[in-house]
C-alpha positions as a LaTeX table, in Angstrom:
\begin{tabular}{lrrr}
\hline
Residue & $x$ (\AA) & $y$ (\AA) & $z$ (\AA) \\
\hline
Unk1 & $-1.09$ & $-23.79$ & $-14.92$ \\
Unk2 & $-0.56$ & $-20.31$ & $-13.46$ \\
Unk3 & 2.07 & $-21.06$ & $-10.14$ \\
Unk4 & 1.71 & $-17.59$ & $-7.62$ \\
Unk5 & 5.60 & $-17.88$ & $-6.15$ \\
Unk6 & 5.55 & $-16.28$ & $-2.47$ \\
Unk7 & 2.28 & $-15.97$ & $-2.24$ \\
Unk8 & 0.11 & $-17.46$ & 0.44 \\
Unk9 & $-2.65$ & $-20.25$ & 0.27 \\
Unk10 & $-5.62$ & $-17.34$ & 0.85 \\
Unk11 & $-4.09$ & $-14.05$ & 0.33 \\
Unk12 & $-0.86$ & $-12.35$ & 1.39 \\
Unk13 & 2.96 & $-13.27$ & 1.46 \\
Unk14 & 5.52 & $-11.59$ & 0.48 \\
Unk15 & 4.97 & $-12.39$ & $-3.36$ \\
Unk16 & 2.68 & $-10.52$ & $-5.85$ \\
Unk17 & $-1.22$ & $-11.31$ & $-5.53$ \\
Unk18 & $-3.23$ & $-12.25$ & $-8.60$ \\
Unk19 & $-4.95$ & $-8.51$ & $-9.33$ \\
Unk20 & $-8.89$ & $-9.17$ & $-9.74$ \\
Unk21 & $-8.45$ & $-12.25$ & $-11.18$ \\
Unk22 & $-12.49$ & $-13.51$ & $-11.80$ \\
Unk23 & $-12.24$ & $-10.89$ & $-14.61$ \\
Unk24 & $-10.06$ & $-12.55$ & $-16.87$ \\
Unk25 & $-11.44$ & $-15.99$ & $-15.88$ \\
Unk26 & $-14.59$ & $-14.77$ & $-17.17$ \\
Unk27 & $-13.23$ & $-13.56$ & $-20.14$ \\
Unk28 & $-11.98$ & $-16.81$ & $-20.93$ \\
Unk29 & $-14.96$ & $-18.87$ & $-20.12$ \\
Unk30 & $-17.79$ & $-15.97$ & $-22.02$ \\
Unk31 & $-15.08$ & $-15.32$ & $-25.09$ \\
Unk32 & $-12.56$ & $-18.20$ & $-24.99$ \\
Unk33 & $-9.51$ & $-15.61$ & $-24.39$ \\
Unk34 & $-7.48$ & $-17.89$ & $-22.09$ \\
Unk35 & $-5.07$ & $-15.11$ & $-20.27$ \\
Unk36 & $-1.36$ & $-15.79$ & $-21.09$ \\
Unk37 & $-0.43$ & $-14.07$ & $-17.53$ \\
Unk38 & $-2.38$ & $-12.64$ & $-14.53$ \\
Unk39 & $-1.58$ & $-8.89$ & $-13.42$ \\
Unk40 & 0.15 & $-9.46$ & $-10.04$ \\
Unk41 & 0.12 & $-6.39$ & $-7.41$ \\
Unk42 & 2.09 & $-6.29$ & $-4.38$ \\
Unk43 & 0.46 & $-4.32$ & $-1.45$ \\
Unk44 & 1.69 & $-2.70$ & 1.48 \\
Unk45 & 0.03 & $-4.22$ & 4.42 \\
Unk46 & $-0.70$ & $-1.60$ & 6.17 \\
Unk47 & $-2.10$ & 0.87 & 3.64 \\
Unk48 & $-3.27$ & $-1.59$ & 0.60 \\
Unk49 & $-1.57$ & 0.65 & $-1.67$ \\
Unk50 & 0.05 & $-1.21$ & $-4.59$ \\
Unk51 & 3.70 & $-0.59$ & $-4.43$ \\
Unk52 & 4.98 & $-3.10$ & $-7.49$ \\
Unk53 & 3.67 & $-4.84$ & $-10.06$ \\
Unk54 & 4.94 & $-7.94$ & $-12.24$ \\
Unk55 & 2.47 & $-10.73$ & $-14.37$ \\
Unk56 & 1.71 & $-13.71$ & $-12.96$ \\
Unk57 & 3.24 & $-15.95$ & $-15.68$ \\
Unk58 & 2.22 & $-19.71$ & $-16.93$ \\
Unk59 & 4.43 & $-22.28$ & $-15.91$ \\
Unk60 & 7.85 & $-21.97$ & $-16.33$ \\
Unk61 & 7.69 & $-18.43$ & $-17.91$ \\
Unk62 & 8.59 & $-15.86$ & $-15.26$ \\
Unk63 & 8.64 & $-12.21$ & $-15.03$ \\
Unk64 & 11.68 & $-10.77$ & $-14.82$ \\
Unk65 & 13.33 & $-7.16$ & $-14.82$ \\
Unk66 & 15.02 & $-5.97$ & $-18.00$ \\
Unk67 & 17.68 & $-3.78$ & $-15.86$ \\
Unk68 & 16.07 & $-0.40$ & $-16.95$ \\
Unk69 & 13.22 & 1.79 & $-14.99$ \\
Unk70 & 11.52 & 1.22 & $-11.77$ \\
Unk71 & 12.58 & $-1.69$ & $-10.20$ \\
Unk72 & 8.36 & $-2.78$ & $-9.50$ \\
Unk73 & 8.00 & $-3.19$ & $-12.53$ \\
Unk74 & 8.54 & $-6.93$ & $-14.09$ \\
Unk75 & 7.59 & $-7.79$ & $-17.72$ \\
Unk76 & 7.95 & $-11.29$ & $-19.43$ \\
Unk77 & 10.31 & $-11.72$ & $-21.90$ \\
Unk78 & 9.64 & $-12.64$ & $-24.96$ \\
Unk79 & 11.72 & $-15.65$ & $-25.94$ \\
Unk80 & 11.25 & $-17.88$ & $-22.85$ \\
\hline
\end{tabular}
């Protein structure tokens, strides 16, 4: 189970959006690569630009920021 935290029933919120996710779904389903995370993007409303990024993480991994570089930027550790 992949949980999207913030983010809205359809599309929007204030949390990061799943980034094209049919792709990897069909990745899994044509070459049984189940994706370990999703590649979130958060978007400025009025532009659409992508202003951060974290993964979308399987339940109960999160991402999280290591403390170093730009602060939209989220990785998962690797111990959780």
């Amino acid at each position: 189970m992949i949980a999207v935290v913030a983010a809205l029933i359809v599309a929007g919120g204030p949390g990061a959006q799943p980034d094209n996710p049919l792709n990897q779904l069909g990745d899994w389903v044509e070459n049984g690569k189940a994706p370990k995370s999703l590649n979130g993007v958060i978007r400025d409303p009025s532009t659409g630009a992508v202003t951060a990024t974290r993964p979308i993480c399987m339940y109960p991994k999160v991402a999280v920021y290591n403390g170093s570089g730009p602060t939209t930027q989220f990785h998962v550790p690797p111990r959780q």
